[in-house]
Structures are given as C-alpha cells and as structure tokens.
C-alpha positions in Angstrom: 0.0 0.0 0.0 3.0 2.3 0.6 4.0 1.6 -2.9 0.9 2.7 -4.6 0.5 5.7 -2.0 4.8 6.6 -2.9 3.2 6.1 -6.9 0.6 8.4 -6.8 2.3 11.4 -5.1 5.1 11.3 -8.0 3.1 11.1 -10.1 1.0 14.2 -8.8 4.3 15.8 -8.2 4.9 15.2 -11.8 1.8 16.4 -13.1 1.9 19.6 -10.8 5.6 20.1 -12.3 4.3 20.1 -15.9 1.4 22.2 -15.7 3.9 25.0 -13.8 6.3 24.9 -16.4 3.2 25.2 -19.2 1.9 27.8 -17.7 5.7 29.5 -17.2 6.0 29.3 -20.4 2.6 30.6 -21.7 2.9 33.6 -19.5 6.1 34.5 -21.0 4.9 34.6 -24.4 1.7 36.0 -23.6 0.6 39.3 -25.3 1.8 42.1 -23.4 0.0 44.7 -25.8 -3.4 44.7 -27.7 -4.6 45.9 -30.7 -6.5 49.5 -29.9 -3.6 50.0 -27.4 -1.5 50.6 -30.6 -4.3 52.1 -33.0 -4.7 55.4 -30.8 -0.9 56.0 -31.4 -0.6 55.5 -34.7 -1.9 57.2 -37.8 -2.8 55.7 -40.9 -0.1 57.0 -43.7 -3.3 57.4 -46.1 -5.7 59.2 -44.5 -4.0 61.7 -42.0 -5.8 60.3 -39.3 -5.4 57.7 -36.4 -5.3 54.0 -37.2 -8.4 53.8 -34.7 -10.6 56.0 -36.9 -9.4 54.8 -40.3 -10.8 51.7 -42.2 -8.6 52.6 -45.6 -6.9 49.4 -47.4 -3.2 50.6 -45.7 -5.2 50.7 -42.1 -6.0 47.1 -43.0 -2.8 46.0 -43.4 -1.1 48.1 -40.5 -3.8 46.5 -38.4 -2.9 43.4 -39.7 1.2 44.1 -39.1 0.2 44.7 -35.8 -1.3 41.3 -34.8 1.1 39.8 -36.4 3.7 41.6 -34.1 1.3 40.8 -30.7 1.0 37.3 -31.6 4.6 37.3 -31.6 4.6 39.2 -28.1 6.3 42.0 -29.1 6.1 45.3 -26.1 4.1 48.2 -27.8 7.8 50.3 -28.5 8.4 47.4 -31.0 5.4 47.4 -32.7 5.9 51.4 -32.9 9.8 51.1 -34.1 8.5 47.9 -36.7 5.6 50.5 -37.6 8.3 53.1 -38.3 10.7 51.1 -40.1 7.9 49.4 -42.4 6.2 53.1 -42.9 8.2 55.9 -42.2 8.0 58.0 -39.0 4.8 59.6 -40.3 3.5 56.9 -38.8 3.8 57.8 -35.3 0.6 60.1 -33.7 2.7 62.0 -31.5 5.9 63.7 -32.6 9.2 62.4 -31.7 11.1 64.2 -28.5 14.2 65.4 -30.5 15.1 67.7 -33.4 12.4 70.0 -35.1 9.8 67.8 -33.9 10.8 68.6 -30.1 9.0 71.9 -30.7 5.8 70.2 -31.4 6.6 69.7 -27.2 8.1 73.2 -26.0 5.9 75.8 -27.9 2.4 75.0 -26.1 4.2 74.7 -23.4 5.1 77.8 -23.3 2.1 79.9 -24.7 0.0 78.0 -21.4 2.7 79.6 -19.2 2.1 82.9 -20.7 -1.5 82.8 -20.9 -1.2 81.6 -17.0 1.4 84.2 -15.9 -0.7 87.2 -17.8 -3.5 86.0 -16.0 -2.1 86.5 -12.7 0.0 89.5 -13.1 -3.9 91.1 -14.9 -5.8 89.5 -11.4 -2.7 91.2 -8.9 -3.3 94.6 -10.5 -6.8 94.4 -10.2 -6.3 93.3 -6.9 -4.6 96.5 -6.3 -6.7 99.0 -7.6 -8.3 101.3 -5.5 -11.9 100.6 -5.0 -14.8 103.7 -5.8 -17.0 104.2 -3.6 -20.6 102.6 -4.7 -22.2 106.0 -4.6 -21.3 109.4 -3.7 -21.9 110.1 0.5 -24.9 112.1 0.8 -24.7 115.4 2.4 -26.9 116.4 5.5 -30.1 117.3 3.7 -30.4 114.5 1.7 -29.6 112.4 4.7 -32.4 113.8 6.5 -35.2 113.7 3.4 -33.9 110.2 3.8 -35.1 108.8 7.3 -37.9 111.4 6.7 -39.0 108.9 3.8 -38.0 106.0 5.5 -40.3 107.4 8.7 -43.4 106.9 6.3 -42.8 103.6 4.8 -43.3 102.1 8.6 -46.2 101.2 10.1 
C-alpha cells in the first residue's frame, strides 16, 4: 500500500511540475499589448488620421502588421519602431522628442505659461486697484429727506 501511495504522489508531483512549467511558459509569451492599445498611437499614412478611426486598405494592413507583431509578443515600443521602419515615422501620432519635432513639445508649453502668468499678473493689478465708492456720500439734507421717507414707509 505504501507503494501505490509513494506512486501516486510522483506522479502528482509530476503532473503539478508540468502544468507550472506550461503555464511558465505561456505567460512569458503572452501578449503584453493589444490591438486599440496601438491604433490610438498611430496614424494611418493614407488618410492623416489615427489608425483607430481609419478603415482605408493601408489601415487594414497596418492593423494586420500589428497582430502579427502581438501574436509574436512584441512590447508596444516594437510594434511602434516595426511601424516606423515598415512606414516611415509619419507613422507615429505623436511627434518624436528630438530635433524639429521637439517643438511640437516646448511651444504649447510655453504659450500656457504665458496665458497663465498674464493672467495673474492682470488678477494682482486688479487686486490693487483702489476701490470707488458705490455712490457718492450724501450730504446732511439728503440724509435727513432720507429717514424722513423711511419714517413713512413704517407702520
């Protein structure tokens, strides 16, 4: 009885071993990326717009590319660099973060910090104006006509 008890736990060892290292190794290849992951970063080079938005012939076939490239597990970055390599960098939806491009970055950038700073240095000096009175003070006659009016209106 020891026997078939000393049998059955290798054998559940055994089987426990396999399905860890199939599962091991279906995790590692599994896609890390998926389709509309990619399609809102990338345009299609036809239309001018993004892949998500386009069904043109070329949007088919960079969709297409694309699966291809997450069935193979690539990371998004290496579907974007096999995009750019098959298509040109025209490809990409947002512009790269060196040369001419790097002002694509820098230049709204900057006009938001101006608009903001303009804003605050217009709201300090209207801060520090001096107020006007809401109405002239009225003099001693007018004061009087006043509560004299005033007198009436109570019961």
């Amino acid at each position: 009885m020891t026997a078939r008890l000393a049998r059955a736990l290798v054998t559940g060892f055994a089987a426990l071993l396999l399905a860890g290292v199939l599962a091991s190794s279906a995790a590692a290849c599994a896609p890390r990326t998926t389709l509309p992951d990619v399609e809102d970063e990338v345009m299609c080079t036809i239309c001018g717009t993004l892949l998500a938005e386009s069904d043109s012939p070329q949007a088919e076939g960079e969709r297409s590319l694309i699966r291809k490239l997450i069935a193979e597990c690539r990371t998004k970055d290496q579907i974007k660099d096999a995009l750019v390599a098959q298509y040109g960098a025209n490809v990409l939806a947002t512009p790269s973060g060196h040369g001419f491009d790097l002002t694509a970055w820098i230049v709204p950038g900057l006009v938001i910090g101006l608009v903001l700073a303009g804003l605050g240095v217009g709201a300090y000096r209207l801060s520090r104006r001096p107020r006007k009175a809401a109405s002239p003070p009225l003099d001693a006659a007018d004061a009087a006509r006043l509560d004299a009016d005033m007198g009436r209106q109570d019961p």
